[in-house]
Structures are given as structure tokens and as C-alpha cells.
C-alpha positions in Angstrom: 0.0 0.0 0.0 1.0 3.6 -1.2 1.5 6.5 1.5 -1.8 8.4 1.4 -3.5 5.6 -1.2 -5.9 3.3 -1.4 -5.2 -0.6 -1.6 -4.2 -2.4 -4.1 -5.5 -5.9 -4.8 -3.9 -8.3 -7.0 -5.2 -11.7 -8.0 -2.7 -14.6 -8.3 -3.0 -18.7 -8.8 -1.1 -19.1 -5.9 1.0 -16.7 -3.7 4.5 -18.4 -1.7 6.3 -16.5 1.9 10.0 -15.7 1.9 10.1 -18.5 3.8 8.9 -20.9 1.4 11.5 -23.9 0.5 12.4 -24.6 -3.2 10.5 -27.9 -3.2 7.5 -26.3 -2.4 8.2 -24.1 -5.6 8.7 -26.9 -7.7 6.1 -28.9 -6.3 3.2 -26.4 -7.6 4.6 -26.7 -11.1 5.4 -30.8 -11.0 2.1 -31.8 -13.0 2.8 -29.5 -16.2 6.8 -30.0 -16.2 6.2 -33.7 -16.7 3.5 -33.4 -19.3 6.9 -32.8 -21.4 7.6 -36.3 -21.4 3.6 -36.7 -22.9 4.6 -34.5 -25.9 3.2 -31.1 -24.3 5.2 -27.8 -24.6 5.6 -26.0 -21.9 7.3 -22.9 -20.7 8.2 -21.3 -16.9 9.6 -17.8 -17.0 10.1 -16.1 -13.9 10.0 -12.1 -13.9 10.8 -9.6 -11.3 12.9 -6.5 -10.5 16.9 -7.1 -9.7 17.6 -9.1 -6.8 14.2 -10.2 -6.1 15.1 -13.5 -6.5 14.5 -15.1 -10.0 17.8 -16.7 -10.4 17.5 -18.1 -6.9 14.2 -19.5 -7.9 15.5 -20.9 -11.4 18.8 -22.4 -10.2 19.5 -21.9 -6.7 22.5 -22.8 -5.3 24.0 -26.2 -5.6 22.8 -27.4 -2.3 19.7 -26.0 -2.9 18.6 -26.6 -6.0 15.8 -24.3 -8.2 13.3 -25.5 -10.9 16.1 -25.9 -13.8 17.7 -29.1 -11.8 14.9 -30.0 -10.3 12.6 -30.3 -13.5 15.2 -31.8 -15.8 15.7 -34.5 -12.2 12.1 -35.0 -12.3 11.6 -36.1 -16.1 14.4 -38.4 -15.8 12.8 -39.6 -12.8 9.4 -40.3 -15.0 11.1 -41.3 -18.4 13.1 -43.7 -16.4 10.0 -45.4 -15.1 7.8 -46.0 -18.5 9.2 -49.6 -19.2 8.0 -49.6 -23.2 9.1 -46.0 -23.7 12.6 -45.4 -25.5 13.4 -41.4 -24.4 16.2 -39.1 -25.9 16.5 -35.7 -23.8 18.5 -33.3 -24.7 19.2 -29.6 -23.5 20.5 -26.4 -24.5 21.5 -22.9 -22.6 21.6 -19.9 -24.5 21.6 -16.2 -23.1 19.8 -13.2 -24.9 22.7 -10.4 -23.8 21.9 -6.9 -25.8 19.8 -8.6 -28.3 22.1 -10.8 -29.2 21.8 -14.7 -28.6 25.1 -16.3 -27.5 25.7 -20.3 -27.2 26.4 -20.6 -23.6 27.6 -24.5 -23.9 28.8 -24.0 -27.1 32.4 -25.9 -27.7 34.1 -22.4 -27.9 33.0 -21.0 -24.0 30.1 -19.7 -24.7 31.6 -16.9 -27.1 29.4 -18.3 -30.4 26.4 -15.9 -31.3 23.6 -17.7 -33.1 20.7 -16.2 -35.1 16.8 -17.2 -35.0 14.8 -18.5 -37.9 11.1 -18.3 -37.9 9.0 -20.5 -39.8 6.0 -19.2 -39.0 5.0 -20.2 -35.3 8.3 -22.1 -35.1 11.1 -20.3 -34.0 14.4 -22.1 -34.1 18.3 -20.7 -32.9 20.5 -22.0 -35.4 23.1 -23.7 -34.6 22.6 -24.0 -31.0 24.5 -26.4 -28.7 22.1 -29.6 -27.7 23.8 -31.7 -25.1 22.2 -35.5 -23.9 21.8 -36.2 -20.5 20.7 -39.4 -18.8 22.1 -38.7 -15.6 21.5 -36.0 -12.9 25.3 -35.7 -12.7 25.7 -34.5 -16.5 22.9 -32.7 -16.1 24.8 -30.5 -13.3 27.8 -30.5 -15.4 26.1 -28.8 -18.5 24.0 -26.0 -16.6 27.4 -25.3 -14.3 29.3 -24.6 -18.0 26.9 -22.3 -19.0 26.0 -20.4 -16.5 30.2 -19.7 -15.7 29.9 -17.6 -19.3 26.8 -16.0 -18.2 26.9 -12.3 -18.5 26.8 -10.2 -14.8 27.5 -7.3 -13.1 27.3 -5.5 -10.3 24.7 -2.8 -9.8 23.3 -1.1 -6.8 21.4 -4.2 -5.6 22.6 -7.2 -7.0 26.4 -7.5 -6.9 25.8 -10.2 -9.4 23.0 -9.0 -11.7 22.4 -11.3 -14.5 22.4 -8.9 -17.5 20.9 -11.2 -19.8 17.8 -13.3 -20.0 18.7 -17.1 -19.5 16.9 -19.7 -21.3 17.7 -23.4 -21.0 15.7 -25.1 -23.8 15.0 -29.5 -22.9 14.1 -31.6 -25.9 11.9 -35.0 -24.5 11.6 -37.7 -27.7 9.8 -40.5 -27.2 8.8 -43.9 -28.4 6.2 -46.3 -27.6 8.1 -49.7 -28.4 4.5 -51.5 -28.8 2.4 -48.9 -30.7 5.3 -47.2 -32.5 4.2 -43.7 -31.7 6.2 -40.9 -31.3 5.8 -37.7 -28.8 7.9 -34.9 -28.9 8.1 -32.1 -26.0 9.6 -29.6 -25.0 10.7 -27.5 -21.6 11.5 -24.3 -22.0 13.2 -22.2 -18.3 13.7 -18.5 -18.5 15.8 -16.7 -15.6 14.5 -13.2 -17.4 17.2 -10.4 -16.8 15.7 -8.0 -13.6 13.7 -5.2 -14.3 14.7 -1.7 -13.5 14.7 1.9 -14.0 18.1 3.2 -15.6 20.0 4.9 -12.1 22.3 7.8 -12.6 25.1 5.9 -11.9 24.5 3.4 -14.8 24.3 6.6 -17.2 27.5 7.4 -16.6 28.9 3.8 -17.4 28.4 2.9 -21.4 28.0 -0.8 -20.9 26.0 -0.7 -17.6 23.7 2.2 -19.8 23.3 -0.3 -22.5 22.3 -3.6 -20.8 19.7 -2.0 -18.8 18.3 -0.1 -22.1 18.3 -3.8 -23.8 16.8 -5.1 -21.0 13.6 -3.1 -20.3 12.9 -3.2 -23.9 12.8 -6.8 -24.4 10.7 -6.6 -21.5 8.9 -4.1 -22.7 8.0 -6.4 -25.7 7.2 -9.0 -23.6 4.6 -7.0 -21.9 3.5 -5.9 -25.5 2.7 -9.3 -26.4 0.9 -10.3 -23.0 -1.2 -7.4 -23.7 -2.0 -8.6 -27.2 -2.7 -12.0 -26.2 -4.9 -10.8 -23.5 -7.3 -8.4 -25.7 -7.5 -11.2 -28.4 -5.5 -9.4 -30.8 -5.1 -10.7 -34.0 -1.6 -9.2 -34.5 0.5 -10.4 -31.7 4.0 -8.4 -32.2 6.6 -11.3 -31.5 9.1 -10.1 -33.7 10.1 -6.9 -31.1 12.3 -8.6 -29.3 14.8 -12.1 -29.7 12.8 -12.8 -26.6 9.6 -12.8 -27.9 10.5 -14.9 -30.7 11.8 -17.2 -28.3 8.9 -17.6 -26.3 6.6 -17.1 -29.1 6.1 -21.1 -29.5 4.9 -21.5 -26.2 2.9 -18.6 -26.0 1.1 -18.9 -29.7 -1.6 -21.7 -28.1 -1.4 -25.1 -27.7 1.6 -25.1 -25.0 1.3 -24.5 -21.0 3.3 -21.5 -19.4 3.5 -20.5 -15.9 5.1 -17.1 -15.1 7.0 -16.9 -11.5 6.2 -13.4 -10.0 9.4 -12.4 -7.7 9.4 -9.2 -5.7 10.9 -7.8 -3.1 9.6 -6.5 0.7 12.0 -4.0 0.8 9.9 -0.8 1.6 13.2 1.2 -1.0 11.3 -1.4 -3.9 7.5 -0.1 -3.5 7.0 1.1 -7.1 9.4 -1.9 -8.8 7.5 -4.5 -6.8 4.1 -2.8 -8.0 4.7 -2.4 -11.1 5.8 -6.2 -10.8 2.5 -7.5 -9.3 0.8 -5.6 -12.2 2.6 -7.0 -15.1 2.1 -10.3 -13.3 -1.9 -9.4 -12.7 -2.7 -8.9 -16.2 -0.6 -11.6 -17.4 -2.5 -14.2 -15.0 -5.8 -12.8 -17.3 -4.1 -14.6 -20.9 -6.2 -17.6 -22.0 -3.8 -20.0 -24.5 -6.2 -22.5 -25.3 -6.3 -26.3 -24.9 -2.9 -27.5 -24.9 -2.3 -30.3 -27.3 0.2 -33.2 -26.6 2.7 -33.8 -30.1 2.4 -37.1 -30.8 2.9 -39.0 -34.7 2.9 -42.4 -35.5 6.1 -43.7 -37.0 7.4 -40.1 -38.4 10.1 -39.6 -35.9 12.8 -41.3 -34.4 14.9 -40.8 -30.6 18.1 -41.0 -32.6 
């Protein structure tokens, strides 16, 4: 509540304390993370102002774990357990760093940058890294090399902003060995870069200046597009922002999204943390549609 305002009410699916553990996190978004392995797209952003606690949320440290490990952990807990079901999963990590996409497991360190093709609702990167896992240790061992060439800085509240929006992309293939159908899914986790309003001190530094600029447009376009979707639009404007196009498979209408909502109860982040709960409000008011599992007979192999 506002000095000398009225109150504000916000509607949410489900609201979590400070206090509340990761696994209680991830255990709210369980059900739609493993409809991957059914053939079922599905996407978890979380947004929020600098140091609110998205990249906590998304990975966490590695004692405590966020929803990155703990989904990929869970659907090779499932895939494992479906006896006539031959699975391939495979990941990639890519940043979006000043509207640019960079390769962030890439064989050269994470310095390759990659462009985007659409194809009408499908959006691929080109030549992005894809790494398989089958174990929870590799699975470590790829997200730990990307994010080491993860873009940060330090700013007034974070002194290890992310300056880039992380996305870590899972491929689940798999084959019924009776039926001989095919279902493809596919996970996409965004660690979005924090929003913020451009300080005085970051005017003065170039770099700092440009990254927060970058930054609050993409999210800017993102806001664009939820407002589109939400008024029924027919002209959604994906192509603002790499982000957008990104996202855009998961938010054109048969796919499941969840978007994590982290602000902070610092009394110094009233207006960031409002203007949070708002963008979170209206998005909470999209309708995708029916989400449809991807499933083909015979088409597609795991290999």
C-alpha cells in the first residue's frame, strides 16, 4: 500500500512466503513440467525486479537446488519409469545479452552468437549447442558450464545482476516400443534479466547504460505481447524482441506457461515490486487455449 493511497488488490493462482522452500516451488509446477515427457510444450519464465530472487528460484545454489535441476531431475525420474518408452532428452543454454543470442555450452565457451529462424509459429536458434543427459550428474555439469559464461555485473542491488535473460531449452523424444508412436516435448526455463529503471550511476557507465536499455525493452515487448494476447489481438508483435520470438512457440496456443512473479519487501522497492504484481496481474488474465500433446505415429525417431 502507497503513502496516502488506497489498496491495491492483485489476483494470483497461488502466492508463496519468503520463507517458502524450493521444493514447495517446484512442487506447484510438477504436474505441467512432466506433461513434457507426454509431448506437451511448456514454458516457466520467472520475472521480477533485480535481486528479487529469480535466479534463486530458477537455479539456486548447488545445495539447494531451483526449478532448472529439479525439472530436468524430475523427467528423468518419469522417463526412467515408462518400461515400453525409448526417451532421448536433450538440453541447451543460451543467453539473450543486448539482443544478441550467444551459445552458452557451445564448444568455444560460450563466445558463439547464433541467429533465430522463424518458420512461421516455429522459431528455431541456429546452430545452438544440444547436449544429452541421462544422468542428474551430467545434467549439473552442462547447466554449471553455462552459466560460468553467463553475463553479470554488479549494480546497486545485486552484486551479481544477471544482464541477460537465461533460457535453457529440454528436448523429450519418445517412443512407444509396442504402438510405435512418437511424442515430442519440449521445456522451456527462462531466468529473465531483472527489471529496472536506468539509475544515474549506470548513465555514466556505457556498458551498464546499454544492458539495462536492452533489458527493459525486451521486457517491454514482452509486456506488448501479453497485452496482445490478453485483448484477443489478432496481430501479436513477437518479432520486437529475440525474446519474444523465443517464447513465441509456447505462448502462440497449444503449449502450458507458468510465469514466476518475484518481488521484493524492501519498503526502498514499493513502485518496482508494484509495477511487478501488475505486469504479473494482467498476465495471470491470458487464455492460450487447450494444450495439445505432439504425438505421430512412426514419423520420428529418438536417434
Amino acid at each position: 500500500k502507497l503513502p496516502n493511497s488506497t489498496q491495491r488488490n492483485y489476483q494470483f493462482d497461488r502466492v508463496f512466503q519468503p520463507s517458502a522452500r524450493q521444493e514447495e516451488i517446484f512442487g506447484e509446477l510438477r504436474d505441467i513440467i512432466t506433461s513434457v515427457a507426454d509431448g506437451y510444450n511448456v514454458c516457466i519464465m520467472a520475472y521480477g525486479q533485480t535481486g528479487s530472487g529469480k535466479t534463486f528460484t530458477m537455479q539456486g545454489p548447488s545445495n539447494n537446488p531451483g526449478v532448472n535441476i529439479r525439472a530436468l531431475r524430475e523427467l528423468l525420474r518419469v522417463i526412467k519409469g515408462r518400461q515400453r518408452m525409448e526417451y532421448k532428452l536433450t538440453v541447451s543454454m543460451v543467453e539473450i545479452y543486448n539482443e544478441t543470442i550467444v551459445d552458452l555450452i557451445s564448444p568455444s565457451n560460450g563466445c558463439e552468437v547464433l541467429d533465430l529462424r522463424n518458420l512461421g509459429v516455429t522459431v528455431t536458434v541456429v546452430g545452438a549447442t544440444w547436449e544429452p543427459v541421462e544422468t542428474e550428474e551430467q545434467i549439473q555439469q552442462v547447466l554449471a558450464r553455462g552459466e560460468k559464461n553467463r553475463h553479470v555485473a554488479s549494480t546497486k542491488i545485486n552484486s551479481t545482476s544477471s544482464r541477460s535473460h537465461l533460457v535453457v531449452s529440454v528436448n523429450v523424444v519418445g517412443r512407444d516400443s509396442v504402438s510405435g508412436t512418437v511424442n515430442r516435448g519440449s521445456l522451456l526455463l527462462c531466468d529473465l534479466a531483472g527489471s529496472e529503471r536506468a539509475e544515474v550511476d549506470s548513465m555514466k557507465n556505457t556498458e551498464r547504460f546499454a544492458e539495462t536499455t536492452h533489458i527493459n525493452m525486451s521486457l517491454s515487448a514482452l509486456g506488448q505481447v501479453f497485452a496482445a494476447l490478453r485483448n484477443n489481438q489478432l496481430h501479436v508483435p513477437y518479432r520486437n524482441s529475440k525474446l519474444t520470438q523465443i517464447l513465441q512457440p509456447c505462448l502462440g496456443g497449444d503449449s502450458k506457461a507458468c510465469l514466476i512473479v518475484n518481488v521484493s519487501s524492501e519498503p526502498k522497492s514499493l513502485h518496482e515490486t508494484l509495477s511487478t504484481l501488475l505486469f504479473g496481474a494482467n498476465a495471470r488474465q491470458i487464455t492460450l487455449g487447450p494444450a495439445k500433446a505432439h504425438v505421430y505415429q512412426g514419423r520420428e525417431t529418438t536417434n
